[in-house]
Structures are given as structure tokens and as C-alpha cells.
N, C-alpha and C positions, 0 to 999 in steps of 0.2 A: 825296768823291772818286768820282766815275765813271768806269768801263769802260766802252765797246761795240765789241760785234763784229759787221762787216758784211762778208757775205758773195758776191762778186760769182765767185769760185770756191769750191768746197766746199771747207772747210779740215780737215773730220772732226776737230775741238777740242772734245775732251769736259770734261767737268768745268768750265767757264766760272766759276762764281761760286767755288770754290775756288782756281781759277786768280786772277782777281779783286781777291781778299783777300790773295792771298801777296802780287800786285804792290803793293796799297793798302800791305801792312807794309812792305815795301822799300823804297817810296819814303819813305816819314814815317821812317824811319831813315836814309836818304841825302840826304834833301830834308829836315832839321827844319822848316826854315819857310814851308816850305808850307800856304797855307789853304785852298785849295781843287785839283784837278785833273781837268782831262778828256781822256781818251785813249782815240782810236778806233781800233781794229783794223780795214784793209780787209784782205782774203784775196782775191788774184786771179790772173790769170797771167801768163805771163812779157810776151805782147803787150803787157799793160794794164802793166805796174812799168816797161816798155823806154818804153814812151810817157812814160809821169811823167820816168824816168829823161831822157830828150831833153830834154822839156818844161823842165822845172825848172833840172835839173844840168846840163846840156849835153852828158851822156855817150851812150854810143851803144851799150852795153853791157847784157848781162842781170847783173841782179841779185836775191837772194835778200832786201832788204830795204831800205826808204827809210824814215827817220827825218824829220818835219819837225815844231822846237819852231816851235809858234807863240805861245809862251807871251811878254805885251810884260808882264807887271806878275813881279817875282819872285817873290810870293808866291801865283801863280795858275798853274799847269804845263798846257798846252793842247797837244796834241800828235792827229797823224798819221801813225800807222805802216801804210806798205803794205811786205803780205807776197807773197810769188810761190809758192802753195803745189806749183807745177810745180818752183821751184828749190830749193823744200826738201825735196821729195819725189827729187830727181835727188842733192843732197848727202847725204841721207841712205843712200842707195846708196855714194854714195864712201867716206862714213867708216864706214859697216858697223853703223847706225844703225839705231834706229827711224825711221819719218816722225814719230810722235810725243814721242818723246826732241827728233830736230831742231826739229821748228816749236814747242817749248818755248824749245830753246836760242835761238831767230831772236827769240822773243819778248822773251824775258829781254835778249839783245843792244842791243834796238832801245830798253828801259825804262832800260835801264845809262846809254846816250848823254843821256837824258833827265836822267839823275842826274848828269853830268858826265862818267862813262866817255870818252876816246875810243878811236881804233884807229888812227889814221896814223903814228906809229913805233915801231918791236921794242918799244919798253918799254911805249909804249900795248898795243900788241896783247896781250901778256905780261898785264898788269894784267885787260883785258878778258877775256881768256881762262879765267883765273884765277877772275873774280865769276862768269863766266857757269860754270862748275863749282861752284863753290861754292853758290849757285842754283840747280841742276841738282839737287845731290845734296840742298840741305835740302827742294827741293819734291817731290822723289818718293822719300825716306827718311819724310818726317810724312804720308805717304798715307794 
């Protein structure tokens, strides 16, 4: 299983290969059958996620995070996560937040979708909400 993180804005994401390894055990518990997987972290801003966001989705909107599987075999998870480190740095101001408590949670969010998570009704969002806490606390409780 591989990570990588590319940085097209500064994302200040310490700890990477610990980070890493908690996503690799998540997934192989949420994914059992998965044989292989590669998911790339881009870190950018709001310009670069609103262009994707047009591009791809047809939205016109800023967003804090775009998920895209491009995984075609099931047993192969390939994936693109762009993050908006402008819009995780702005949400973590609203919810009274670290930037780094947030751009964990964005992380975790966008690996959840990947697992099957979603977030388009109360009960998704509730469930989502829920892993990404629970995620939250087992990754910076085993520090």
C-alpha cells in the first residue's frame, strides 16, 4: 500500500509516515480485500480545488476536499484526494480548532469515502462524523 503527499500549497503535515501507517491499518480493516492501494494526497488552494471542483463536478463552489476513486479492479483502491489547505485553515477557525486537528480530520474524511463512508443524508453524515471522531481520537490518543 502507498501514500504520497504532494505539495502544490504548504500543507505543514507533520508526522507523514505515521500518519501513513494509521491510514494503511484503517483501510485493511474497512477494505479486507484489498491487495494493493495507492492514494495521493495533493495540498493546494482554494483557486486550484474551485478549478477541479468546475472541472470535474460541475460545482462552482469552494470546497475543503475532493475525493476521486479511480480504483476499476476491487481489489486494487487508487485514489486522488485534493485538499484546500486555505479551506481547512479558514474551518478550523470556525470550529475553534487546530489547522492540524482539521487537516487530519479532512484526511480521514476523504480515506472514510474511500472505505465506503458517505455524507449526502443526516444518517450518512451522522455515521461519517462519528468514524471521523473516532479516528481523530484513536490517532492522536497512540501518539
Amino acid at each position: 500500500m502507498a501514500i504520497y503527499y504532494h505539495e502544490i500549497s504548504r500543507a505543514k503535515l507533520q508526522d507523514r509516515r505515521r500518519l501513513s501507517g494509521f491510514l494503511k491499518e484503517k483501510i485493511e480493516e474497512l477494505k479486507p480485500g484489498i491487495k494493493k492501494a495507492e492514494i495521493s494526497f495533493v495540498f493546494c488552494d482554494d483557486a486550484y480545488l474551485l478549478e477541479i471542483n468546475r472541472q470535474y463536478l460541475d460545482h462552482d463552489t469552494y470546497t475543503d476536499i475532493i475525493t476521486f476513486d479511480l480504483s476499476e479492479d476491487p481489489a486494487y483502491l487508487q485514489s486522488e484526494i485534493y485538499i484546500s489547505t486555505e479551506r481547512v485553515a479558514e474551518n478550523a477557525g470556525k470550529f475553534g480548532i487546530s489547522y492540524n486537528q482539521e487537516l487530519h480530520r479532512v484526511i480521514f474524511h476523504g480515506v472514510l469515502h474511500l472505505c465506503g463512508l458517505g455524507d449526502k443524508t443526516a444518517k450518512e453524515k451522522k455515521a461519517m462524523r462519528a468514524a471521523e471522531e473516532q479516528w481523530m481520537n484513536h490517532f492522536f490518543t497512540t501518539a
